[in-house]
N, C-alpha and C positions, 0 to 999 in steps of 0.2 A: 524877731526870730525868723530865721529862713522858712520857707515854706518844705523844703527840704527834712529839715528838722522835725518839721511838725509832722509830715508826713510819717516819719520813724516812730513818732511819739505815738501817734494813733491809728496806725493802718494794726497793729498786732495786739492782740488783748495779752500774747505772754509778756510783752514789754511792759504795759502798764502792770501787771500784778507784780513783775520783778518790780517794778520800781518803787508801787508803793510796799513793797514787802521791804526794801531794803530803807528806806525810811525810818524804819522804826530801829536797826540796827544793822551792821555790816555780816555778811552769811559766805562760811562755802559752797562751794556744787551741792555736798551731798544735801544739809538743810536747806537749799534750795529747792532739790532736786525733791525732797519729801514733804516739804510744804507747799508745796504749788502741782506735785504727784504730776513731774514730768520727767523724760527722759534727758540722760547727758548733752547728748548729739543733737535734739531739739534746742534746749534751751541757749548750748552754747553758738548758736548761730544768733539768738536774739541779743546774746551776753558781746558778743564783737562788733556789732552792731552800734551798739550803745557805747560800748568800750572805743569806737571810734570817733563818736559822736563827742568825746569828752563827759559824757553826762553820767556813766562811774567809773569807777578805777578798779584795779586787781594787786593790791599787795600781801604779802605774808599769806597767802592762799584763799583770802577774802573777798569780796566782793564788797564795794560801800558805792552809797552817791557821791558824787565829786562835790564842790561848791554850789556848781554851775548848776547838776543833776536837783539838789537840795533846795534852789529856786525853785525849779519847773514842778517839783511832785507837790510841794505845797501849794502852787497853783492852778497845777492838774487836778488834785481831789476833791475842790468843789465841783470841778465842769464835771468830773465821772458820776459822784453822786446826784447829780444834779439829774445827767441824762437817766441813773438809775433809777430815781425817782418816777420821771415821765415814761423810761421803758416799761415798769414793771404794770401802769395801766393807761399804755397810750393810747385805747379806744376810748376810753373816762377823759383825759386831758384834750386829746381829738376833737370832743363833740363838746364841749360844754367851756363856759365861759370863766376866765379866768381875771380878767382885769377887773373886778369887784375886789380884787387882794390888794392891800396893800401896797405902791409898787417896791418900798422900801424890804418888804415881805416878802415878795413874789420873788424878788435876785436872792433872795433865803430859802428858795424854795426846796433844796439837796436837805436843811434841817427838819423836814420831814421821816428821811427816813424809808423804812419799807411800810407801805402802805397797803388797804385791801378796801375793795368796792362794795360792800355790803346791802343785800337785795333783801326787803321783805319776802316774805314766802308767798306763794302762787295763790294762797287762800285767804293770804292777808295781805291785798297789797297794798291799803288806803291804813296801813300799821307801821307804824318804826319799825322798821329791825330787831327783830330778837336779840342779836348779838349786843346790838345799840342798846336795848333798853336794860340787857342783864347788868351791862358794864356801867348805865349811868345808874338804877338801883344802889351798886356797891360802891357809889364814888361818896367822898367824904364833904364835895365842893364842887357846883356847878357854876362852869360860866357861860352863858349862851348869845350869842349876837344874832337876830333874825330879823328879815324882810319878808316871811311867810309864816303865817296865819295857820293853825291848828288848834280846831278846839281840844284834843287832847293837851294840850301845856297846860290849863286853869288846876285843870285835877291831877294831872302828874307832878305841878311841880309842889302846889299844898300838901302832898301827899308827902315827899319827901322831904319837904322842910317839918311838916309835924313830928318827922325821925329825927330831926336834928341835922338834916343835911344843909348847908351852906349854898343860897342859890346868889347867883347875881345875872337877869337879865338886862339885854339891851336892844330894842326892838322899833321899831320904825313907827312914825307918827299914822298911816291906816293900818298898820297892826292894833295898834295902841285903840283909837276910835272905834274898831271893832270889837276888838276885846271887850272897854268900857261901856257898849251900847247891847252889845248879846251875854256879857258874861261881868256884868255888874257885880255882882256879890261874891263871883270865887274871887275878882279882882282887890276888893275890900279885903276878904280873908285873905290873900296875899299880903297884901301890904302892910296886915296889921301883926304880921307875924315879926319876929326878933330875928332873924337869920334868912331874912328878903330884900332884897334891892330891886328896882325897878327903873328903868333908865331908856328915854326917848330919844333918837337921833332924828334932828332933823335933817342929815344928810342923807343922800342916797347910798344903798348898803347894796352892793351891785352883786349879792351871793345869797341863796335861800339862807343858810343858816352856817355855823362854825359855835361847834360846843369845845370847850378843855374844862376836865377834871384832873383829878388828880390821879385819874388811871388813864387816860385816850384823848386823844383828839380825834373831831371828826368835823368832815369839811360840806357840804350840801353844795355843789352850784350850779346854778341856771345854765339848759341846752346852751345852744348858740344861737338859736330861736326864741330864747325867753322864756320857754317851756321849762319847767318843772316837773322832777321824778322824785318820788320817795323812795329815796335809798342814800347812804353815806357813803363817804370815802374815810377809812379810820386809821390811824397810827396809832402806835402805844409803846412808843420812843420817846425817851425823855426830852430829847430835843426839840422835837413836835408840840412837846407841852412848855415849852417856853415858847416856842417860836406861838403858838395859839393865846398865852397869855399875851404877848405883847399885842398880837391885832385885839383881842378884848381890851387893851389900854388903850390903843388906839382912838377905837370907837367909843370909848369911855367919854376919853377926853371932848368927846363932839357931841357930848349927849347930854339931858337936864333931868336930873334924878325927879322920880314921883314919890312922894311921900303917903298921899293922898289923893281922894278923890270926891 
């Protein structure tokens, strides 16, 4: 594609919203003009533009993508959600480390969704997140992958497996050593419950944490410094919750169930 081209595609945000607008079906001016809540005279400077570029056509007083147009917007909408994704917290993406993802994951990254950075409070700041801990309380199914250490896990997660909640972790071999040497006994009572799994990677897990239930995802990861802050990154797009099941398969797959201890 000319650089030209591409230039038209993305120097103007009304051309992209026409364009994924008209993806989904072909529209006149006026439900153009009322769904995207622009004027005539604006739009139709973006509308000859495009109409020259071949990328859509004007018949019977409609407006559709061409062929040519119906390539590029389905290969336009990951790059926009993608950057949407990193706009909406790119001080969060900025400072902290990202190549602990997946990288089959990480080019998935737009299946996130909108996302929000989630701060403990000022008076709790060594606490999950309020919002974090409301939403895993009412989850029906945890699954967690960690490379950091919190004595709160032993007793929050007994806790909600005795309600019947489905946990599945998967946590790194000095997690694991720690756990079993300071916290022996909630770890037995873990394991010997009916709806626990325990699972040791001995890879490197290059991210504090990443939980998916069946209400959220949330992502934990390391400064760029290696530094650690407690606070989340959460989705609660269904997308997100697949795209988080599949890195818990992932790391699944590289890890040795405990049964016992």
């Amino acid at each position: 594609m000319k650089l030209a081209l591409l230039g038209t595609l993305f120097l103007s945000d009304k051309r992209k919203d026409l364009l994924i607008l008209l993806i989904e079906k072909p529209m006149n001016i006026d439900e153009i003009k009322s769904t995207l809540n622009v004027t005539s005279s604006s739009m139709m400077t973006q509308i000859k533009i495009l109409i020259d570029q071949g990328i859509i056509l004007y018949e019977n007083d409609y407006y559709r993508l061409s062929g040519l147009g119906e390539v590029i917007v389905k290969k336009m909408i990951p790059l926009i959600t993608t950057l949407m994704v990193f706009e909406d917290n790119k001080h969060y993406w900025k400072n902290h480390k990202v190549e602990g993802i997946p990288t089959h994951l990480l080019e998935r990254i737009e299946e996130l969704g909108f996302c929000e950075v989630v701060e403990p409070e000022l008076n709790r700041m060594y606490e999950l997140p309020k919002k974090f801990t409301d939403n895993l309380l009412q989850s029906k199914y945890i699954m967690e992958i960690s490379s950091s250490f919190s004595p709160a896990y032993p007793y929050k997660y007994i806790e909600l497996a005795r309600k019947g909640v489905r946990i599945s972790l998967i946590i790194t071999e000095p997690v694991f050593e720690r756990f079993e040497k300071e916290y022996f006994e909630q770890l037995q009572d873990y394991l010997r419950m009916e709806k626990t799994e325990l699972f040791v990677c001995k890879d490197d897990i290059g991210f504090a944490s990443s939980v998916v239930t069946d209400r959220f995802l949330s992502l934990t990861l390391f400064y760029k410094n290696g530094m650690f802050h407690n606070h989340v990154m959460m989705s609660f797009e269904m997308n997100s919750l697949v795209w988080g099941e599949e890195m818990y398969q992932f790391f699944r797959n590289r890890s040795q169930e405990i049964t016992s201890i």
